[in-house]
TORDREN-49018 format. One line per field, with one value per residue (C-alpha): x, y, z; residue number from 0. Coordinates in Angstrom, 1 decimal, padded with zeros to 4 digits, m for minus. Example, Ala and Ser with C-alpha at 12.3 -4.5 7.8 and 13.67 -1.06 7.14 Angstrom:
2
x = (012.3_013.7) $
y = (m004.5_m001.1) $
z = (007.8_007.1) $
doro = (0_1) $
This chain:
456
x = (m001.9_m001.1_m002.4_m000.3_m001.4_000.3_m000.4_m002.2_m003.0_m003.7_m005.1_m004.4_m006.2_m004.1_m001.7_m003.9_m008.1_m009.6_m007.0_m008.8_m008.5_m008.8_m011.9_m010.9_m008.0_m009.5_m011.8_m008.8_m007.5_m010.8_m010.6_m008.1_m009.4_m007.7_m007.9_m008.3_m008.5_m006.2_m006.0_m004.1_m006.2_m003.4_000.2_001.7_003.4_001.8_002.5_000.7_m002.2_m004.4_m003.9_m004.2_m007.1_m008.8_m008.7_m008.7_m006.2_m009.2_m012.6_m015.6_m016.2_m013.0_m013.5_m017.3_m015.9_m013.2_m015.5_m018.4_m015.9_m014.3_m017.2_m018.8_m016.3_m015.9_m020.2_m020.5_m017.4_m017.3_m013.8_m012.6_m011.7_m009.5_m009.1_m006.1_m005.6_m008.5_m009.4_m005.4_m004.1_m006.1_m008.0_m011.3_m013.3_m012.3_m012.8_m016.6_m016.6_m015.5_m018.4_m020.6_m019.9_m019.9_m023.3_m024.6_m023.2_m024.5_m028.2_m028.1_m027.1_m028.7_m025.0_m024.9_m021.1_m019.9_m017.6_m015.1_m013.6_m010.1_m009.3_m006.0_m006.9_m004.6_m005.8_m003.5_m003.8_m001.3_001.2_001.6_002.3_004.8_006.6_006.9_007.8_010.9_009.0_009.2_011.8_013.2_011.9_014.6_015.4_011.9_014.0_012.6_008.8_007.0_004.0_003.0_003.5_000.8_m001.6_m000.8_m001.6_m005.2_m005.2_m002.6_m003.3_m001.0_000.6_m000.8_001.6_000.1_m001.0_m004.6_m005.7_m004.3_m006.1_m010.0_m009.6_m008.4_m011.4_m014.0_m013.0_m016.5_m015.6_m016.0_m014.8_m012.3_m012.1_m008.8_m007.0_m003.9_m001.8_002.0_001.6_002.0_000.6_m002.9_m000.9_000.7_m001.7_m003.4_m000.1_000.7_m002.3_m001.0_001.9_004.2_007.7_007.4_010.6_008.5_005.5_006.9_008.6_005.5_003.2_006.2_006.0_002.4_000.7_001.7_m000.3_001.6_004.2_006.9_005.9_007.5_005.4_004.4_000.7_m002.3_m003.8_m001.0_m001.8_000.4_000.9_002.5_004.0_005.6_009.4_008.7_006.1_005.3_004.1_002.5_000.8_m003.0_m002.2_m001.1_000.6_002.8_005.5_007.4_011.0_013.8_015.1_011.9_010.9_014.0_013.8_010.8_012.6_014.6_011.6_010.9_013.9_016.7_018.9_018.3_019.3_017.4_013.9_012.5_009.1_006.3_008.0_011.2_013.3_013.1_016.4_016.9_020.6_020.1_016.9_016.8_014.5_014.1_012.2_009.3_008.7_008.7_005.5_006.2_008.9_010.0_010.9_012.9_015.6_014.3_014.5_012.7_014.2_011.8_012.9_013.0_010.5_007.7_007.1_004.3_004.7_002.7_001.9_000.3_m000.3_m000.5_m001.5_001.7_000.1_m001.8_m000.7_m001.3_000.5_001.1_002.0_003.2_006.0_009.4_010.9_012.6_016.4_018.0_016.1_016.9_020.5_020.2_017.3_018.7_020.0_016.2_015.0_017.0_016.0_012.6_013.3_015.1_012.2_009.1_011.2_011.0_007.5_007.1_008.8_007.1_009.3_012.8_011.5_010.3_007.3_006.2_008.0_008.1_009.7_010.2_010.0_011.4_010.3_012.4_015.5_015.5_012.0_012.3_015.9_016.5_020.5_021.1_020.2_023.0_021.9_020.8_023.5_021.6_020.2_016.0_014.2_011.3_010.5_007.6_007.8_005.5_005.4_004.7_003.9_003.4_001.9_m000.4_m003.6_m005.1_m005.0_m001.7_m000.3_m002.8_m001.3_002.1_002.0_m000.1_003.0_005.3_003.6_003.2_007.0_008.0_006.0_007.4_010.6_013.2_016.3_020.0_019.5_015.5_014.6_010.5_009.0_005.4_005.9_008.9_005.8_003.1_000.1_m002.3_m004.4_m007.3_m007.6_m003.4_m003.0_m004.5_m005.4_m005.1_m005.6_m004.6_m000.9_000.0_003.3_004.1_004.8_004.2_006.6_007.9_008.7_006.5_006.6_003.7_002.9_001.1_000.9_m003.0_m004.0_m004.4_m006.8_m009.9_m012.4_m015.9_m018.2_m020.8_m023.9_m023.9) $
y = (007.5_010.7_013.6_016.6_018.4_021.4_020.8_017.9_018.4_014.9_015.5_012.5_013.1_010.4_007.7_005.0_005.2_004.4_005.7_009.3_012.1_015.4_017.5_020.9_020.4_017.9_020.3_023.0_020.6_019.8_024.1_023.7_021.9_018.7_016.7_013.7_012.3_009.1_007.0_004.0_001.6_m001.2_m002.2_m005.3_m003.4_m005.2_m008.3_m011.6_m012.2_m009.8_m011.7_m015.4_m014.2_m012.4_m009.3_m005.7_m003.3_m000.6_m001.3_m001.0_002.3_003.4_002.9_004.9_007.8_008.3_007.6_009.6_012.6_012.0_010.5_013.7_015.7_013.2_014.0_017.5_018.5_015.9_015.1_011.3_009.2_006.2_003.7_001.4_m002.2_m002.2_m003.2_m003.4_m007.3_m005.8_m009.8_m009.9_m009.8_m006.7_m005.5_m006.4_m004.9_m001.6_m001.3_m002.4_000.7_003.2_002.0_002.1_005.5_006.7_005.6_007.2_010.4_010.4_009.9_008.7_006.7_005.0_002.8_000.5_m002.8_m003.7_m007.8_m009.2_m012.6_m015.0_m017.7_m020.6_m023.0_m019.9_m019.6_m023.4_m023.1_m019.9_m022.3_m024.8_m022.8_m021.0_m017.6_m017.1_m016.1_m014.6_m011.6_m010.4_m013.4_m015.5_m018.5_m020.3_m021.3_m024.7_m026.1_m027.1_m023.7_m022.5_m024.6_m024.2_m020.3_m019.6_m016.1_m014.9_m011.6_m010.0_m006.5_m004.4_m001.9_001.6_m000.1_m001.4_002.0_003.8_001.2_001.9_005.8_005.7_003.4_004.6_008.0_009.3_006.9_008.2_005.9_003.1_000.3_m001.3_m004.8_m005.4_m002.8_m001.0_002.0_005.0_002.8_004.8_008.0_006.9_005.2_009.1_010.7_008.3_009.4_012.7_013.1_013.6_012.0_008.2_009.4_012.6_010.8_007.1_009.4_011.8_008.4_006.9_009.9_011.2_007.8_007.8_011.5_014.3_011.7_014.2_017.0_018.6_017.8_014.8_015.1_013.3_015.9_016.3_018.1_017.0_019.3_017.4_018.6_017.1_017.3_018.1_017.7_020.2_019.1_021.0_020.0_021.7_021.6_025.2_024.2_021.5_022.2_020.8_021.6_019.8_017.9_016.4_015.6_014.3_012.0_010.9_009.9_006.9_005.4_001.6_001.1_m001.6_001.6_004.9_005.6_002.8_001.4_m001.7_m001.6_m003.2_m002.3_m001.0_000.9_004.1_005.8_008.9_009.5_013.1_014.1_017.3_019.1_023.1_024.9_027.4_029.0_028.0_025.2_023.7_021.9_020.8_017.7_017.3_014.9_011.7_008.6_006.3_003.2_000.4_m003.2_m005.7_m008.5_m007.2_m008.9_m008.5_m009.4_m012.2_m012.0_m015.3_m016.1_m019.6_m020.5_m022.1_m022.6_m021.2_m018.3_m017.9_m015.2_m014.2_m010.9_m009.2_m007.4_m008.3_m005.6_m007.3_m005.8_m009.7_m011.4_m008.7_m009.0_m012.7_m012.5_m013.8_m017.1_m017.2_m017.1_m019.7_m021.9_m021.4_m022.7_m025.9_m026.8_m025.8_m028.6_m031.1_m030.4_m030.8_m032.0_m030.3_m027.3_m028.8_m030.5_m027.3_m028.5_m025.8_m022.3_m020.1_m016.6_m013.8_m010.2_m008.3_m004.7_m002.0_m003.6_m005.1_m006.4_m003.7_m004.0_m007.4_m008.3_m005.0_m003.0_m001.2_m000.7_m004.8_m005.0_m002.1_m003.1_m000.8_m001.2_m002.9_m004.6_m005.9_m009.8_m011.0_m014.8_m016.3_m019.8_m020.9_m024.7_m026.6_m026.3_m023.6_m026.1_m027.2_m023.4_m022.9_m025.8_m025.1_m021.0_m021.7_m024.2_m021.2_m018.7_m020.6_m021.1_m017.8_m016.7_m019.6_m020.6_m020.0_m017.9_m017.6_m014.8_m015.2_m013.2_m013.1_m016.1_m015.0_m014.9_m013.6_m011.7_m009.4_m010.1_m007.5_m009.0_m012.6_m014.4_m014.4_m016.5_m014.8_m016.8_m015.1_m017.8_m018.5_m017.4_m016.8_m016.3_m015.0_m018.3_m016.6_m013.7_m013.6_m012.4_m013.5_m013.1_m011.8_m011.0_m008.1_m005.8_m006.1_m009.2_m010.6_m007.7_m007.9_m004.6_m004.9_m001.7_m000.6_001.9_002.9) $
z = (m017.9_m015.4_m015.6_m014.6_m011.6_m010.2_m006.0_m004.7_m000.8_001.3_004.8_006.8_010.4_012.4_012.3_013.0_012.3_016.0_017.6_018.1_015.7_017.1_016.0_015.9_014.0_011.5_010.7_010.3_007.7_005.6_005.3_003.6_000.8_000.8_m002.6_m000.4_003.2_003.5_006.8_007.9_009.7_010.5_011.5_012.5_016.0_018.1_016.8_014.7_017.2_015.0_011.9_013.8_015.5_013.1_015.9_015.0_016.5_018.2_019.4_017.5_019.5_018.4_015.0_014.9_016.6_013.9_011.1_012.3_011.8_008.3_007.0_007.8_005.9_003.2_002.5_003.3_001.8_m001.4_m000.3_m001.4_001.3_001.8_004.0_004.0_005.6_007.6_010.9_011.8_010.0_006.5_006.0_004.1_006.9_008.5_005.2_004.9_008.9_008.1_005.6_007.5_010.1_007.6_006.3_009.8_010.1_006.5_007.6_010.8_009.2_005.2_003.6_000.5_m001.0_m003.7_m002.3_m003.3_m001.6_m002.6_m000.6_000.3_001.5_m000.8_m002.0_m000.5_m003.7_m005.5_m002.6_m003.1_m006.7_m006.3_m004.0_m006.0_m008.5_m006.6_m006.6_m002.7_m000.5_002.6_004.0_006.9_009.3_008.2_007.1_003.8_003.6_003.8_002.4_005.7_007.3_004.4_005.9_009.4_008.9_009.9_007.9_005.0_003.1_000.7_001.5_m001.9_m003.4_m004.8_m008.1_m006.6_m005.5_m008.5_m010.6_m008.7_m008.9_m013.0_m013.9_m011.5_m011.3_m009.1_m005.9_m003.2_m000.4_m000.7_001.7_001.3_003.3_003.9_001.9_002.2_004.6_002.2_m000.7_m001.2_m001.1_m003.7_m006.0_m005.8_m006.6_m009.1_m011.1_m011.1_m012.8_m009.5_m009.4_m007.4_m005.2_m003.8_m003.3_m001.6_000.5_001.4_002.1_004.4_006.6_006.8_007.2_010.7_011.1_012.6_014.3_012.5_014.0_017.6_019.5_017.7_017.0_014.7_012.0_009.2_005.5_002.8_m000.1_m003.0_m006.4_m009.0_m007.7_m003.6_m000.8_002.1_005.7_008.1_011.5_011.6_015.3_016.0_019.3_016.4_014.1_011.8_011.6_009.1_012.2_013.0_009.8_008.7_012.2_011.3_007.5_010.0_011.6_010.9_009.2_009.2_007.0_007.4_003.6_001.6_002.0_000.2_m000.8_m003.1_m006.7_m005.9_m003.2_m002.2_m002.0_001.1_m000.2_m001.6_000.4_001.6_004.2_003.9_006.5_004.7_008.1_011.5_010.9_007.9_005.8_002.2_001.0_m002.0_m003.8_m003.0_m005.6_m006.1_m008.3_m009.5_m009.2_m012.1_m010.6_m008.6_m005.2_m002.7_001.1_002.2_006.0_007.8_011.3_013.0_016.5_018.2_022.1_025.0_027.7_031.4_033.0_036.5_037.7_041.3_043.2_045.2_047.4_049.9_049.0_050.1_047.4_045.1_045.6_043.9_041.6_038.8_040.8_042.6_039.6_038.0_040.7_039.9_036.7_037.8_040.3_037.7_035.2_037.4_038.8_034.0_031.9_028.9_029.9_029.6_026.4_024.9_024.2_027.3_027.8_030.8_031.0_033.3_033.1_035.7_035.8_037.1_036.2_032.5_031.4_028.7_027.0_028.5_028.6_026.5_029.8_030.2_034.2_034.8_037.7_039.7_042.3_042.7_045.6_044.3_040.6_039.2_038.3_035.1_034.5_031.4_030.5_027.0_026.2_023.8_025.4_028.1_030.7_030.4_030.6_033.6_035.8_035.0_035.9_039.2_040.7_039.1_041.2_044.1_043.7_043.3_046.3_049.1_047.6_050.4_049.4_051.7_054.0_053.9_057.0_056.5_056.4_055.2_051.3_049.0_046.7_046.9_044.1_043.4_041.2_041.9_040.6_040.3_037.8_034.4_031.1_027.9_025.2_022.0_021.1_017.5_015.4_012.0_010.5_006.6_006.4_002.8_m000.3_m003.4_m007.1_m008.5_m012.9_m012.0_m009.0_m009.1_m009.9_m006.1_m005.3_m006.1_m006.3_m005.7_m006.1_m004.1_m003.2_000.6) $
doro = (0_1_2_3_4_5_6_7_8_9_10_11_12_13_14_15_16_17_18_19_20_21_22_23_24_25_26_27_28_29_30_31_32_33_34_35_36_37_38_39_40_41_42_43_44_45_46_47_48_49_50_51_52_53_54_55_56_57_58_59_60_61_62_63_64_65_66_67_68_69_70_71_72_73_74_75_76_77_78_79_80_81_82_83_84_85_86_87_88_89_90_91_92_93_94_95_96_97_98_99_100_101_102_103_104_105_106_107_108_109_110_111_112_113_114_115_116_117_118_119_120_121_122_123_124_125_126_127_128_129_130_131_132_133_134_135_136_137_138_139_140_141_142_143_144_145_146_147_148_149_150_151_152_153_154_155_156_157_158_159_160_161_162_163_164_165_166_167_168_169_170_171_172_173_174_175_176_177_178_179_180_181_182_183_184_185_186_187_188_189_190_191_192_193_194_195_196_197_198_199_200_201_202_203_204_205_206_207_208_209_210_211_212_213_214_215_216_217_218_219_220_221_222_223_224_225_226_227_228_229_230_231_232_233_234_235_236_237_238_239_240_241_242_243_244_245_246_247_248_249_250_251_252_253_254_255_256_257_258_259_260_261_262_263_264_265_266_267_268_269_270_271_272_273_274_275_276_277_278_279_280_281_282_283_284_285_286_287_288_289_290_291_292_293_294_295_296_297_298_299_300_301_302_303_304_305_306_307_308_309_310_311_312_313_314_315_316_317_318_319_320_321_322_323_324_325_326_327_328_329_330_331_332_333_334_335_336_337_338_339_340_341_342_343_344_345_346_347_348_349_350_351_352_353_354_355_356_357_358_359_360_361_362_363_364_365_366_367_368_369_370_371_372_373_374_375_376_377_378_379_380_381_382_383_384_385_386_387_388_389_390_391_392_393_394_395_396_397_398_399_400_401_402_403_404_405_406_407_408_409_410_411_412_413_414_415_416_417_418_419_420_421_422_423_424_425_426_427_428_429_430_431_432_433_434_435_436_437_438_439_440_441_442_443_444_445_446_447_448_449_450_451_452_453_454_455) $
């Protein structure tokens, strides 16, 4: 059951708890009475080592800055607050880590919370039997699943839709905080809005833009206050020096998107086709026309991360404009030496890469400017392999080949690369790959996520 509301404002104060919300216009935000503080606290941008390493995305600091802040609104102020897919991958235990801060911040400072948990973990025993069962499939270019891939995963959790936040504010309406796991970006937006009687294609499309902050805004900022009504949503940056304008906004519409019309979510697809973006003033836009279209089955995403090997890296500078001339064929002579120094690498069973900055370590062969020649580049080498030791012997002989391997034309004699870093050769451990990335059937959007309540 919904019940009607006329404006419902949502004050998100950045894209990403930890990574620093700016006081003075947080607290320019919480003046305006928000119905609700909502952060994101996760992403899978930087890739699946979080989830395989049970990592979070900021540092502890990070995190006790940010909550010191909203947890001071959210007491003072009586403003609900919610947290979604914490600690960056969203498992269990980042979870139970989060809560843990806010109960050291609460005793320092008297607060008192009612707080709820909401998990993602999955259990692996019911992705086998939705396998089995043909209830699992692709999600983009994953390929199908295995049963031994579920086991080779060290963490899975299950992307939540709005459902498991709409379901802990309707039956415990006097929450104050909710700690949530893994979860769909703008999915506690709209479990709130879904409560409240506001169309699904205003508020999917409101949570898609403002969990990433003030990102929308020119120049793209952290503190954004949503207000949402039944048929259209208003943003505004509570940076003064920020605006937002149709263009931005609508820019913003296209981010993280294989179309810039459709997007695919937990329960359906949200559909951009007849959006349209009308500037109130020179600060603030409206959002109207979006649809939102529910799908037939509901699916969850099921992330999972396995380690696949061990990195050492290696990292320095050429200038010398003769061995720039032939990098590419240096560089593939490297290669040809390094395989026969190991055979793991012409195998596969070892990998070793290189990143040349300045010329095309960002866009790769899509540089459009690869055949300019700069006057210096920065060269990276990476080495994959099964164990630590393996990747450390392989990437000292590739350095020391990089940095005496003679060249046509050679003219110094002292060393083709200058290394600013010693030890040069750098370990950095276990390297991890989303080996779970799909699609699963579920009979109810809320039965994988459990709630526990709690007195903080």
């Amino acid at each position: 059951m919904s019940v009607q509301t006329k404006e419902l404002t949502i004050l998100t104060p950045a894209g990403i708890l930890g990574y620093g919300i700016p006081a003075e216009h947080f607290w320019r935000g919480v003046e305006r009475g928000p119905d609700a503080i909502i952060v994101d606290a996760g992403s899978t941008d930087p890739g699946p080592y979080l989830l395989g390493l049970g990592k979070t995305i900021v540092h502890r600091q990070g995190y006790m800055r940010d909550l010191a802040l909203v947890l001071q609104a959210a007491s003072e102020r009586r403003i609900p607050l919610i947290v979604s897919s914490a600690g960056g991958p969203g498992i269990d235990r980042h979870v139970d880590e989060m809560v843990a801060m806010i109960r050291e911040i609460s005793a320092a400072k008297g607060y008192r919370f009612k707080v709820a948990t909401i998990y993602a973990d999955i259990d692996r025993a019911v992705i086998h039997d939705r396998l089995a069962a043909g209830r699992i499939t692709e999600c983009g270019p994953s390929g199908e699943l295995t049963h031994q891939a579920i086991d080779d995963a060290v963490n899975i959790v299950a992307q939540m839709g709005a459902e498991p936040f709409a379901r802990v504010l309707r039956e415990h309406p006097d929450v104050d905080i909710i700690v949530g796991g893994r979860a769909y970006d703008p999915a506690p937006y709209a479990g709130l809005c879904m409560l409240h009687g506001i169309d699904p294609g205003v508020y999917w499309h409101m949570g898609k833009i403002v969990e990433c902050g003030a990102v929308c805004a020119e120049p793209k900022g952290r503190v954004i206050l949503a207000t949402v009504r039944r048929d259209s949503f208003d943003l505004e940056p509570m940076n003064p020096a920020e605006r937002c304008t149709p263009a931005s906004v609508a820019a913003h519409t296209l981010y993280e998107k294989t179309r810039p019309d459709l997007l695919f979510g937990p329960g359906g697809m949200l559909d951009l086709r007849g959006s349209r973006y009308e500037a109130l003033d020179n600060r603030r836009v409206r959002v109207s026309g979006s649809v939102f279209h529910p799908s037939e089955r509901y699916s969850v995403k099921l992330e999972g991360a396995a380690i696949v090997g061990h990195r050492t890296i290696f990292i320095g500078g050429i200038r010398d404009p003769i061995l720039l001339g032939q990098l590419d064929s240096y560089l593939d002579e490297v290669r040809r030496r390094m395989t026969g120094f190991f055979p793991e690498l012409e195998t596969g069973e070892a990998t070793m890469h290189f990143h040349v900055y300045g010329r095309d370590a960002v866009m790769g062969p899509l540089e459009p400017k690869r055949h300019e020649i700069p006057h210096e580049v920065g060269l990276m080498g990476e080495i994959t392999a099964p164990t630590q030791e393996q990747a450390n012997a392989i990437c000292s002989q590739a350095r020391i080949t990089v940095l005496h391997m003679p060249y046509p034309g050679q003219l110094a004699t002292a060393g083709n690369f200058a290394i600013p870093l010693n030890p040069p050769e750098n370990p950095i451990g276990p390297v991890c790959r989303f080996n779970v990335y799909h699609l699963m059937e579920v009979e109810s959007p809320e039965e994988l996520f459990p709630v526990r309540l709690l007195e903080i």
